[in-house]
PDB file of N, CA, C and O in Angstrom:
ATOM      1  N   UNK A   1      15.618   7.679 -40.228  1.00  0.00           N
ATOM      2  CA  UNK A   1      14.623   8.735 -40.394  1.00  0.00           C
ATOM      3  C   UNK A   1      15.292  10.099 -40.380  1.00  0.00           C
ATOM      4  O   UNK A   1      14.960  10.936 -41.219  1.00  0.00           O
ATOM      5  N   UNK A   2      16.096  10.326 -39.588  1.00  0.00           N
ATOM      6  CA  UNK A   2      16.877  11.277 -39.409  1.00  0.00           C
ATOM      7  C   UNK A   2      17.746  11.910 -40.291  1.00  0.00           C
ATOM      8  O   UNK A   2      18.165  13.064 -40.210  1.00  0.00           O
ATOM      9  N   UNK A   3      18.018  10.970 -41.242  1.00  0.00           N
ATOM     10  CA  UNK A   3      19.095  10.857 -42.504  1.00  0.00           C
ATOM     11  C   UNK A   3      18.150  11.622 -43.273  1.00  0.00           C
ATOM     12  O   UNK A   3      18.524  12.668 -43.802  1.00  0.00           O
ATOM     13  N   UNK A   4      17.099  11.262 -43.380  1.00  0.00           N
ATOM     14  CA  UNK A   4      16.432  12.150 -44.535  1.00  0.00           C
ATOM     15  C   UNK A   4      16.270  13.261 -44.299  1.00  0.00           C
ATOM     16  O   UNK A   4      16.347  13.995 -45.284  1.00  0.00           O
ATOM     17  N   UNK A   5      16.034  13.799 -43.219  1.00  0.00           N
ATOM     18  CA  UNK A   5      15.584  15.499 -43.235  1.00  0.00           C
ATOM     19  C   UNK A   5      17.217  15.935 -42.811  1.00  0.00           C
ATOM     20  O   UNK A   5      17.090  17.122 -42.510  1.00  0.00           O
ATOM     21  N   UNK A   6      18.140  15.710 -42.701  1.00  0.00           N
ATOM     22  CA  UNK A   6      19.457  16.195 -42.723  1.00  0.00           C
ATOM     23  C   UNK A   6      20.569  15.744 -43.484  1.00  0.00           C
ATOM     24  O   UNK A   6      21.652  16.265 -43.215  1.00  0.00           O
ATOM     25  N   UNK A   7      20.517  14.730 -44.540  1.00  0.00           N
ATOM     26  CA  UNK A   7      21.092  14.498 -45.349  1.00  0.00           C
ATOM     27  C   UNK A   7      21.184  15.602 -46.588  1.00  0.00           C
ATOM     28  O   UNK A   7      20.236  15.887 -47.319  1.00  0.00           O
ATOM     29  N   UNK A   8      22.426  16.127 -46.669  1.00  0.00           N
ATOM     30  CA  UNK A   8      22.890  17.510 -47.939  1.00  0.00           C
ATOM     31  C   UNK A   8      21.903  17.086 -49.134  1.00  0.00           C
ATOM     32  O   UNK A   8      21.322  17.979 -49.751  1.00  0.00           O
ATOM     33  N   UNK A   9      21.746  16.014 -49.400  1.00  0.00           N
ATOM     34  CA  UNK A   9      21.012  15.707 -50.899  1.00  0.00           C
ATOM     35  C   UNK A   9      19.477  16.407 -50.877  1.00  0.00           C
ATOM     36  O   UNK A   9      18.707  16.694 -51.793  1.00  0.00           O
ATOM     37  N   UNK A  10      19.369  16.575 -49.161  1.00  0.00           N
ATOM     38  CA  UNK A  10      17.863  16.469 -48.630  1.00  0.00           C
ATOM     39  C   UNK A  10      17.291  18.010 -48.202  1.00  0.00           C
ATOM     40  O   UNK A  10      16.174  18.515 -48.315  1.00  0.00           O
ATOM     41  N   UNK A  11      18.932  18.665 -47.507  1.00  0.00           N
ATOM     42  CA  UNK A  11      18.952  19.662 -46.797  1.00  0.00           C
ATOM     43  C   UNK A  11      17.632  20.611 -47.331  1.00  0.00           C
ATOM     44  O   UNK A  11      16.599  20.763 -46.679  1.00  0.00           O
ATOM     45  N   UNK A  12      17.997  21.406 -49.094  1.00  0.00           N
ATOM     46  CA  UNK A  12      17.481  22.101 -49.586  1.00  0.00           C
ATOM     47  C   UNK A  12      15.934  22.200 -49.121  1.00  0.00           C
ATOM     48  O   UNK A  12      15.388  23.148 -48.557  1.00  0.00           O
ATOM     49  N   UNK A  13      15.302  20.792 -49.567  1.00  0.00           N
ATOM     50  CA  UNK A  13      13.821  20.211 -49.848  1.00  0.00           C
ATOM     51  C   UNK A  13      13.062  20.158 -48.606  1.00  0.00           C
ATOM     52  O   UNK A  13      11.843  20.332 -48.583  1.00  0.00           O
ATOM     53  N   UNK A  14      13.774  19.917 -47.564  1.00  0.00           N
ATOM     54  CA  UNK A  14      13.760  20.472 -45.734  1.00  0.00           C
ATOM     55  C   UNK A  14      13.632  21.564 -45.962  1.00  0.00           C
ATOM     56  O   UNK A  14      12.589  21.378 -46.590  1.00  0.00           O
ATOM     57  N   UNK A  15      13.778  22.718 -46.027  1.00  0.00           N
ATOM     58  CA  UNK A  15      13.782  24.104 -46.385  1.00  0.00           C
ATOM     59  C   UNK A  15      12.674  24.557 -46.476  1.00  0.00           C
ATOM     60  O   UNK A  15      11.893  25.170 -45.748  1.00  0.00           O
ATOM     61  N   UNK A  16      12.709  24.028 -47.861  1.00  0.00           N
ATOM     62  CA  UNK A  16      11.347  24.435 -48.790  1.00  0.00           C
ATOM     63  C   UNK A  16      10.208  24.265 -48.268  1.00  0.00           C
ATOM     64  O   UNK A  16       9.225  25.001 -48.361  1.00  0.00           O
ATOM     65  N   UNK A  17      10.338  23.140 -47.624  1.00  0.00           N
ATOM     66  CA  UNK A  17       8.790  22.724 -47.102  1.00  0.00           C
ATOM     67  C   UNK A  17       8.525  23.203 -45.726  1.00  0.00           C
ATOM     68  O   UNK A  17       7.415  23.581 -45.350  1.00  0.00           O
ATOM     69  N   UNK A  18       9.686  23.169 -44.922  1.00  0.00           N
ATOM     70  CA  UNK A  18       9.329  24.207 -43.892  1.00  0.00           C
ATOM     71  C   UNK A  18       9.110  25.694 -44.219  1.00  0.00           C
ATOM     72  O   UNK A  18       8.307  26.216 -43.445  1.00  0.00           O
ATOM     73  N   UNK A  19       9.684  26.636 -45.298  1.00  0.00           N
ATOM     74  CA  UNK A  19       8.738  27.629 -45.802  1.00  0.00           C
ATOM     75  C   UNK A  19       7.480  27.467 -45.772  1.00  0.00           C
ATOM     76  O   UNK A  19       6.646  27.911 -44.983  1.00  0.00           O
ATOM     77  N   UNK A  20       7.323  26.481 -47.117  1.00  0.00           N
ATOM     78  CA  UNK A  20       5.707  26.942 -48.012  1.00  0.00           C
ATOM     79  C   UNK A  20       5.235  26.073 -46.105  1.00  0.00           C
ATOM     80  O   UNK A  20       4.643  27.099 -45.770  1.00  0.00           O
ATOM     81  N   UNK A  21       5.145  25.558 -45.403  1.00  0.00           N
ATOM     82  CA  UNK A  21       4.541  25.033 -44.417  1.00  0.00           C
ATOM     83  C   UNK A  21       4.076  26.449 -43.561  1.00  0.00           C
ATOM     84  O   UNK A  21       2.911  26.814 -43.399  1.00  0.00           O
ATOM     85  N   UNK A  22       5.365  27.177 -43.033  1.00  0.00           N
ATOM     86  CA  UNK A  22       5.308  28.474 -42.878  1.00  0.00           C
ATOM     87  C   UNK A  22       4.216  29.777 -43.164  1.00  0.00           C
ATOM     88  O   UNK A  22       3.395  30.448 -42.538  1.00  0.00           O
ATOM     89  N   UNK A  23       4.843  29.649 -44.690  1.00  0.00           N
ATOM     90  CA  UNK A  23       4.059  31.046 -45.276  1.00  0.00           C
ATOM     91  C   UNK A  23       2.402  30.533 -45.717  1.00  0.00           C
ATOM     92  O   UNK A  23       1.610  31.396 -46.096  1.00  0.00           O
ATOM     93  N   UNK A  24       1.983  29.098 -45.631  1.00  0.00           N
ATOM     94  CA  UNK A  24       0.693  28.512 -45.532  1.00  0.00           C
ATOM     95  C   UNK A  24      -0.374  29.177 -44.098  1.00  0.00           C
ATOM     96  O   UNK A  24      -1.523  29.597 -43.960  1.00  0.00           O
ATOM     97  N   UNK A  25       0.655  28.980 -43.370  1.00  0.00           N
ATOM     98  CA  UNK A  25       0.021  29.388 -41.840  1.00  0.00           C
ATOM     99  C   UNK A  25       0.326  30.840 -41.748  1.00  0.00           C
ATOM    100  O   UNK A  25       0.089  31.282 -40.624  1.00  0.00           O
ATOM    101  N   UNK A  26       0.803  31.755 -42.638  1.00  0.00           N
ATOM    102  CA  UNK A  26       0.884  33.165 -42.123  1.00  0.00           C
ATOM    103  C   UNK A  26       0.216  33.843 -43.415  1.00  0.00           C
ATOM    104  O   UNK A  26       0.396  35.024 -43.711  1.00  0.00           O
ATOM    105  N   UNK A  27      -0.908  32.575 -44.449  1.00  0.00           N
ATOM    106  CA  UNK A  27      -1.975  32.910 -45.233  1.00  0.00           C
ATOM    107  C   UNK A  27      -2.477  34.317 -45.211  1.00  0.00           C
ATOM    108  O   UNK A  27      -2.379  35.244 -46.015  1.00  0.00           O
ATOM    109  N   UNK A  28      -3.057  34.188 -44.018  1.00  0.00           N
ATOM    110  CA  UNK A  28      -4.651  34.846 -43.509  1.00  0.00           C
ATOM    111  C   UNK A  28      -5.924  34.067 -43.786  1.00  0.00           C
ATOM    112  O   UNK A  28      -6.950  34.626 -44.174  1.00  0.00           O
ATOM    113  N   UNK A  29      -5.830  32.787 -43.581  1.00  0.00           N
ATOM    114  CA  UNK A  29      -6.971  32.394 -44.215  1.00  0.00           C
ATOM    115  C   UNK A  29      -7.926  32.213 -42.794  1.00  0.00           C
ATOM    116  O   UNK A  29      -9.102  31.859 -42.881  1.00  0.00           O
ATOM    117  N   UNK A  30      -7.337  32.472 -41.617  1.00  0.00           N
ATOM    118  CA  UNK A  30      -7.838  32.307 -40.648  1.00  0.00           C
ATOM    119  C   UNK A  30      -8.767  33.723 -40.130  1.00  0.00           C
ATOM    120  O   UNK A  30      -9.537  33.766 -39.170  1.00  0.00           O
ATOM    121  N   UNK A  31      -8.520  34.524 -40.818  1.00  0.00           N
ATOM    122  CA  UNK A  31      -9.153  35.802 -41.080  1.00  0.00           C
ATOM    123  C   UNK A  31     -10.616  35.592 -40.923  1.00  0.00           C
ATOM    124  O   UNK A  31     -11.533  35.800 -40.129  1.00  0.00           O
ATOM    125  N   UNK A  32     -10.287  34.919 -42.433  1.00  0.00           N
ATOM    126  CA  UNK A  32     -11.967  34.528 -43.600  1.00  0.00           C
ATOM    127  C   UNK A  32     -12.625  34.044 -42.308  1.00  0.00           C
ATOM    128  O   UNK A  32     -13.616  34.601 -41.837  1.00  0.00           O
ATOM    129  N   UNK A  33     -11.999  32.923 -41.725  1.00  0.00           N
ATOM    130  CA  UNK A  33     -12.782  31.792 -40.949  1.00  0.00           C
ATOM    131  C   UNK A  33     -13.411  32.742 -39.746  1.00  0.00           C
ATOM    132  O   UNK A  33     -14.582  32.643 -39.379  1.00  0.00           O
ATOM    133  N   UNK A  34     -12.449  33.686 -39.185  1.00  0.00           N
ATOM    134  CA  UNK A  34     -13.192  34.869 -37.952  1.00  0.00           C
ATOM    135  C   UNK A  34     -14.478  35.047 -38.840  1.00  0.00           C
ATOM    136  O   UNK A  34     -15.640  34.711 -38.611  1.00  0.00           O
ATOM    137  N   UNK A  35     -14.010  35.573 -39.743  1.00  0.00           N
ATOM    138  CA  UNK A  35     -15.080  37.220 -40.108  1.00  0.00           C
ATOM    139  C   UNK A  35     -16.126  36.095 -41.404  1.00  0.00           C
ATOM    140  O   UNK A  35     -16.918  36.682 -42.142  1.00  0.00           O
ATOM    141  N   UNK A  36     -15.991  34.710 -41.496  1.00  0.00           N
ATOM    142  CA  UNK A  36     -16.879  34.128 -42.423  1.00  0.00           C
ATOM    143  C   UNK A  36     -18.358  35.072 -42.048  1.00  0.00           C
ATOM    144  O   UNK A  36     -18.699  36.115 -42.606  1.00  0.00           O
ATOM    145  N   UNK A  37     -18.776  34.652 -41.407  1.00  0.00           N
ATOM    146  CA  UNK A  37     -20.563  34.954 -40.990  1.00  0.00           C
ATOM    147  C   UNK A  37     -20.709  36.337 -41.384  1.00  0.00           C
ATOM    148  O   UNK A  37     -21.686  36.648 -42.066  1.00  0.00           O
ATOM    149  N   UNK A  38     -19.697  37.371 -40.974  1.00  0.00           N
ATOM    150  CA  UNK A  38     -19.711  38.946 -41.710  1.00  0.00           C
ATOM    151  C   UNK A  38     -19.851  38.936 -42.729  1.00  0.00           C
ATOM    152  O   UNK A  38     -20.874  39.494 -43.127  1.00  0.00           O
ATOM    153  N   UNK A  39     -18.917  38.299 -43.773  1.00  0.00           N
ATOM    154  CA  UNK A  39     -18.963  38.552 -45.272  1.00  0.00           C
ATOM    155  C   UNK A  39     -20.134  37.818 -45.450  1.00  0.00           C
ATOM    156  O   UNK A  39     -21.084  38.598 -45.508  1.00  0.00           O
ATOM    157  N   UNK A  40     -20.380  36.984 -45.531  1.00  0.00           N
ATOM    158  CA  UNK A  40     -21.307  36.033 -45.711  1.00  0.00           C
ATOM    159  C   UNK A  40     -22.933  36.773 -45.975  1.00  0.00           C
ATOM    160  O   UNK A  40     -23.669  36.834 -46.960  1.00  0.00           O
ATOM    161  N   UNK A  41     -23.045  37.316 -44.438  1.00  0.00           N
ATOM    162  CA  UNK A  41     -24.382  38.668 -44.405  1.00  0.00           C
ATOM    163  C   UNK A  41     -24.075  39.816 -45.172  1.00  0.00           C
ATOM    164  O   UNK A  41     -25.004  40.373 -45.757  1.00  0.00           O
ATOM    165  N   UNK A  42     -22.908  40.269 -45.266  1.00  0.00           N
ATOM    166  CA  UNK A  42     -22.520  41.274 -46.478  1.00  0.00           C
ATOM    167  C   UNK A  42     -22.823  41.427 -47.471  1.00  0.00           C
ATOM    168  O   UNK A  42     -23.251  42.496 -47.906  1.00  0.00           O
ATOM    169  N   UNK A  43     -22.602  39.800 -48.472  1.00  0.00           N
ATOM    170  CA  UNK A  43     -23.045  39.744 -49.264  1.00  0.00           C
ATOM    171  C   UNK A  43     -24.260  39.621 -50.005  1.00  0.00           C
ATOM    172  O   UNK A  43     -24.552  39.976 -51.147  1.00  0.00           O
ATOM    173  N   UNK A  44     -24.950  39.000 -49.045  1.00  0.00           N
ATOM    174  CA  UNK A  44     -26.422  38.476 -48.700  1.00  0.00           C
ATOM    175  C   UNK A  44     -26.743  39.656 -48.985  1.00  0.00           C
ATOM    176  O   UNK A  44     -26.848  39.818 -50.201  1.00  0.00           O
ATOM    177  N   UNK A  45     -27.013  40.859 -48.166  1.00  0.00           N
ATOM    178  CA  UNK A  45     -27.262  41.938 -48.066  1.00  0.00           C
ATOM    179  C   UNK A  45     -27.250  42.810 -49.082  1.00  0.00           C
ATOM    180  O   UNK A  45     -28.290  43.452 -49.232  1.00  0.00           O
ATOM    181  N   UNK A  46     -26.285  43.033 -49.892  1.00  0.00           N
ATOM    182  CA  UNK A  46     -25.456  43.834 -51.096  1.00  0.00           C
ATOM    183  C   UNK A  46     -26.102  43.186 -52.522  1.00  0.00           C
ATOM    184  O   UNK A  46     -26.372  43.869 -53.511  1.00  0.00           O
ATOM    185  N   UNK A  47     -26.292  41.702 -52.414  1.00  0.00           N
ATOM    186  CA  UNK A  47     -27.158  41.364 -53.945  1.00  0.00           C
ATOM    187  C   UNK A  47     -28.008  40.719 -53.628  1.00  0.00           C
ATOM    188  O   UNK A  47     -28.233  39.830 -54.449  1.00  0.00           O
ATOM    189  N   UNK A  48     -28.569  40.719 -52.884  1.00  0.00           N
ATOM    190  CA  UNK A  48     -30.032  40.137 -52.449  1.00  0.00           C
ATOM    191  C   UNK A  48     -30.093  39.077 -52.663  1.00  0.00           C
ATOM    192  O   UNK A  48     -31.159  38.511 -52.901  1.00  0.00           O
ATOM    193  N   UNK A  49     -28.596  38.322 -52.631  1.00  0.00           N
ATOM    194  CA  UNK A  49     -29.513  36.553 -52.807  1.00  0.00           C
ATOM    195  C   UNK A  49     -29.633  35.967 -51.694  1.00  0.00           C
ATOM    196  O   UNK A  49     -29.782  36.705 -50.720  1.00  0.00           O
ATOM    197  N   UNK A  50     -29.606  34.312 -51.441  1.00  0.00           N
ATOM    198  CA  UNK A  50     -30.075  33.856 -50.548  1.00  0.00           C
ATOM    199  C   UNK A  50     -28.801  33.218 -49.716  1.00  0.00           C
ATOM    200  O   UNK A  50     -29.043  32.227 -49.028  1.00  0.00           O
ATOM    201  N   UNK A  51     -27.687  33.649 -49.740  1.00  0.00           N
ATOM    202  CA  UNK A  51     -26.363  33.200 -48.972  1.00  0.00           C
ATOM    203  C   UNK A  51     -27.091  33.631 -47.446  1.00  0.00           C
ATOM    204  O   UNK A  51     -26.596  32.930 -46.563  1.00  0.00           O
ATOM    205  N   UNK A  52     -27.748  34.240 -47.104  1.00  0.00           N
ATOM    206  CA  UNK A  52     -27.733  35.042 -45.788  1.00  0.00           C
ATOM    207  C   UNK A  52     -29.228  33.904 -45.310  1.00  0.00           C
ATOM    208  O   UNK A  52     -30.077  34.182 -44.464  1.00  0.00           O
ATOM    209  N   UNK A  53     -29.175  32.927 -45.959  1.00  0.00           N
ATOM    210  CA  UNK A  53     -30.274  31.750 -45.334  1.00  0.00           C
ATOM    211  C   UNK A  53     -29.761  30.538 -44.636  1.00  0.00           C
ATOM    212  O   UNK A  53     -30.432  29.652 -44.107  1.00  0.00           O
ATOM    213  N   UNK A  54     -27.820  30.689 -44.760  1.00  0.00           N
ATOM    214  CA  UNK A  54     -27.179  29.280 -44.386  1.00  0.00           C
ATOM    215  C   UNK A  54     -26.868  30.200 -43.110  1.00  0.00           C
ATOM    216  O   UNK A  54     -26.946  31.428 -43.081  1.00  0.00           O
ATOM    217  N   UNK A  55     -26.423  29.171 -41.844  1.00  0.00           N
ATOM    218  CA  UNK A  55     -26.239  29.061 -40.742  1.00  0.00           C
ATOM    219  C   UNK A  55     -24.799  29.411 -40.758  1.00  0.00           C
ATOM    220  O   UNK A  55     -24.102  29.572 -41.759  1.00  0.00           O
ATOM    221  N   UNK A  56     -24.369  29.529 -39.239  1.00  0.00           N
ATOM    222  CA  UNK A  56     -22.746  29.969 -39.450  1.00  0.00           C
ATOM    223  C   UNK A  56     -22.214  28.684 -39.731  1.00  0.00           C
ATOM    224  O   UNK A  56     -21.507  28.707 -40.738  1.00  0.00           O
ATOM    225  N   UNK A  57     -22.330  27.272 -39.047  1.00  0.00           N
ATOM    226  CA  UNK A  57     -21.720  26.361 -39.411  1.00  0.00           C
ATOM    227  C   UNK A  57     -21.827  25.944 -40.644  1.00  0.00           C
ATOM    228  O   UNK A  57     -20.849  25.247 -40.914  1.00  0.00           O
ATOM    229  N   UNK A  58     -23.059  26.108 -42.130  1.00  0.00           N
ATOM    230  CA  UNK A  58     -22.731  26.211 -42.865  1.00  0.00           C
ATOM    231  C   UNK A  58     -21.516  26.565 -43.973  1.00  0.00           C
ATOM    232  O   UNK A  58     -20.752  25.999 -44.755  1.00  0.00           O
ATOM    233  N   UNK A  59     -21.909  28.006 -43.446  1.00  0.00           N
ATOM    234  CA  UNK A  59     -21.008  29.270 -44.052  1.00  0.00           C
ATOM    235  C   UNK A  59     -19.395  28.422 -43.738  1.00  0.00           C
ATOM    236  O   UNK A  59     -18.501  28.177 -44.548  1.00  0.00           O
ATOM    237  N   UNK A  60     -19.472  28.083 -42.097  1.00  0.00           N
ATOM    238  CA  UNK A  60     -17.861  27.614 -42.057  1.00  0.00           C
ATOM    239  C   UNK A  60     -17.470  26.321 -42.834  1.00  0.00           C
ATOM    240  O   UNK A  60     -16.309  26.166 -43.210  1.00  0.00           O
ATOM    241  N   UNK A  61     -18.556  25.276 -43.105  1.00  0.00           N
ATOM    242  CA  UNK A  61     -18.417  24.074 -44.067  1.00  0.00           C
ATOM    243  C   UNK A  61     -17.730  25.280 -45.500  1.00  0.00           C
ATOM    244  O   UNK A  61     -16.542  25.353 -45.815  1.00  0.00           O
ATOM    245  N   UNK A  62     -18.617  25.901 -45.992  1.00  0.00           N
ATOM    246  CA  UNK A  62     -18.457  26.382 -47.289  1.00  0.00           C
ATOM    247  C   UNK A  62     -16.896  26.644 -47.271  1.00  0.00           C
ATOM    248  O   UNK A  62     -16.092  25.916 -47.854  1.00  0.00           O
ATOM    249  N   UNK A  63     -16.581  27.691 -46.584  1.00  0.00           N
ATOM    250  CA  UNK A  63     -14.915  27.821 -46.464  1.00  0.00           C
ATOM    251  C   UNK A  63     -14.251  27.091 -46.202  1.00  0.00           C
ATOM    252  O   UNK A  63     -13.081  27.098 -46.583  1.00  0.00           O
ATOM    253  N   UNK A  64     -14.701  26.302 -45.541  1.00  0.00           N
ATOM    254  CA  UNK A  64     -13.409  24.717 -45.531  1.00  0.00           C
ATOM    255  C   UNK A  64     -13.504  24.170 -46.830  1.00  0.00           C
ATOM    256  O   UNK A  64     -12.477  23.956 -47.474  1.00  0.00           O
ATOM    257  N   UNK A  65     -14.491  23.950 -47.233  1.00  0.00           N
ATOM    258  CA  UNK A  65     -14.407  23.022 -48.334  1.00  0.00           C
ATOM    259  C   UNK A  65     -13.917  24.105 -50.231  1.00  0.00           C
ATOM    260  O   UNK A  65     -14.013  23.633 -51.364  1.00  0.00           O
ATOM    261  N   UNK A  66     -13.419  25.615 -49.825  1.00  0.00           N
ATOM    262  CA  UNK A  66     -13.099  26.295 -50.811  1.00  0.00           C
ATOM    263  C   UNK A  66     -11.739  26.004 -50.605  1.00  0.00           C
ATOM    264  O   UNK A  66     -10.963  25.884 -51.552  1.00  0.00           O
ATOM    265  N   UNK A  67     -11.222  25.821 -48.828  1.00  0.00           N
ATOM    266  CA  UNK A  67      -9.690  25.809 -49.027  1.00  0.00           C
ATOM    267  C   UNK A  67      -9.547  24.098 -49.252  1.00  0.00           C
ATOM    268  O   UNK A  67      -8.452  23.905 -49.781  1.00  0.00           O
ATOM    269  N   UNK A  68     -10.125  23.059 -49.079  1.00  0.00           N
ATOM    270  CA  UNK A  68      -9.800  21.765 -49.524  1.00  0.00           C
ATOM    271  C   UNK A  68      -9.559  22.338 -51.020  1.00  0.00           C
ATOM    272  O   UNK A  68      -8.433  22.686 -51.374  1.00  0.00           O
ATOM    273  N   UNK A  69     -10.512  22.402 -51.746  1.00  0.00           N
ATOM    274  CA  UNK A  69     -10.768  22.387 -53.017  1.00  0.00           C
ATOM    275  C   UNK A  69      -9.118  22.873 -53.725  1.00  0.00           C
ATOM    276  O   UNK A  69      -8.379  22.310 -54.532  1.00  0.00           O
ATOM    277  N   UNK A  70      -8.993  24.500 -52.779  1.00  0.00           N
ATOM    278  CA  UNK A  70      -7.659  25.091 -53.527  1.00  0.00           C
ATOM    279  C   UNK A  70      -6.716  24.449 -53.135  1.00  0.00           C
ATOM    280  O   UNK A  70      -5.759  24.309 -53.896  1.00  0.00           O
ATOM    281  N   UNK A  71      -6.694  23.809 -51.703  1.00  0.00           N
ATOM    282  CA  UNK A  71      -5.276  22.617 -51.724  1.00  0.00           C
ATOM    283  C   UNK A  71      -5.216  21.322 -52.900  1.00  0.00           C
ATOM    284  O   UNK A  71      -4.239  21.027 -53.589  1.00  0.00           O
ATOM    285  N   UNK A  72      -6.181  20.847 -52.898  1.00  0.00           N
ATOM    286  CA  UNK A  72      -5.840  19.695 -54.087  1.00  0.00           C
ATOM    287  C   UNK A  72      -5.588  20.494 -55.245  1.00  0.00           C
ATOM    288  O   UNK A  72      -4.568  20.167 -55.850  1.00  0.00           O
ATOM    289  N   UNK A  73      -6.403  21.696 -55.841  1.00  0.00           N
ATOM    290  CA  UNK A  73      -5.442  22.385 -56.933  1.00  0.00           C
ATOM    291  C   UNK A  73      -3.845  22.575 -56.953  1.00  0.00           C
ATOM    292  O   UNK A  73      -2.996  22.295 -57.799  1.00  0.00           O
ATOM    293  N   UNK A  74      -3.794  23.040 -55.950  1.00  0.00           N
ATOM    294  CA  UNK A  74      -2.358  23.942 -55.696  1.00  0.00           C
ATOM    295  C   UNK A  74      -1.698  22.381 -55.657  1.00  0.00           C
ATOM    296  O   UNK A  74      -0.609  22.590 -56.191  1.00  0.00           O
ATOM    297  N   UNK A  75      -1.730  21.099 -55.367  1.00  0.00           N
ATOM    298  CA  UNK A  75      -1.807  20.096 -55.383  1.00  0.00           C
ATOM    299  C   UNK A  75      -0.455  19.512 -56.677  1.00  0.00           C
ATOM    300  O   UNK A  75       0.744  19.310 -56.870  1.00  0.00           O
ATOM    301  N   UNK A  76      -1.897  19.478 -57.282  1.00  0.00           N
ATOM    302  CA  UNK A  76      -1.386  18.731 -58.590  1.00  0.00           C
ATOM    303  C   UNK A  76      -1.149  19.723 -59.969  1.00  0.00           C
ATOM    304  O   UNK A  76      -0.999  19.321 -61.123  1.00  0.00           O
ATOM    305  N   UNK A  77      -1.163  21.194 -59.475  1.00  0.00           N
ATOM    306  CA  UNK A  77      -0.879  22.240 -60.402  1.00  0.00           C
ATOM    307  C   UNK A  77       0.426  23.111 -60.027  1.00  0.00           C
ATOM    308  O   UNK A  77       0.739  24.205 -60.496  1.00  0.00           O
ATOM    309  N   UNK A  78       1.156  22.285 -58.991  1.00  0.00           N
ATOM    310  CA  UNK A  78       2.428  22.863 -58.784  1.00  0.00           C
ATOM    311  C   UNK A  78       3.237  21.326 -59.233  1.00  0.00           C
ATOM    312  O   UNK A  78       2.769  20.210 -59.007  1.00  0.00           O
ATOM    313  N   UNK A  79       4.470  21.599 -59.874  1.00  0.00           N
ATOM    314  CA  UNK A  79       5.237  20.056 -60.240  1.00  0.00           C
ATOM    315  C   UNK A  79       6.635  20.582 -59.170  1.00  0.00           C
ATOM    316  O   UNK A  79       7.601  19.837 -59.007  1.00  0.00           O
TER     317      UNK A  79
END
């Protein structure tokens, strides 16, 4: 097991993924998730539709399921 994440053939690709693992978690997407319920009434507010009728745990489903969505993009749209 060990061979693989320190083997030279391997070294690089260890790297990489501890970056993008990295710069994933220093997003800000944890921002959105604070301040979801703010924007959320913001918007509600600003065009009068009906976003400002879902609950916060809603609102927090909705943002989880925008960043699922952009992980399986980012997914199979990076080679």
């Amino acid at each position: 097991m060990l061979k693989c994440i320190t083997h030279e053939n391997y070294r690089m690709a260890t790297w990489v993924c501890l970056f993008m693992s990295f710069a994933q978690q220093m997003s800000g997407i944890n921002i959105v998730n604070i301040y979801a319920q703010k924007i959320f009434d913001e918007v509600a507010t600003d065009s009068g539709s009906s976003v400002g009728n879902l609950s916060s745990k809603q609102e927090t489903y909705f943002i989880g399921m925008g960043g699922l969505a952009g992980a399986f993009i980012g997914i199979y749209t990076v080679k």
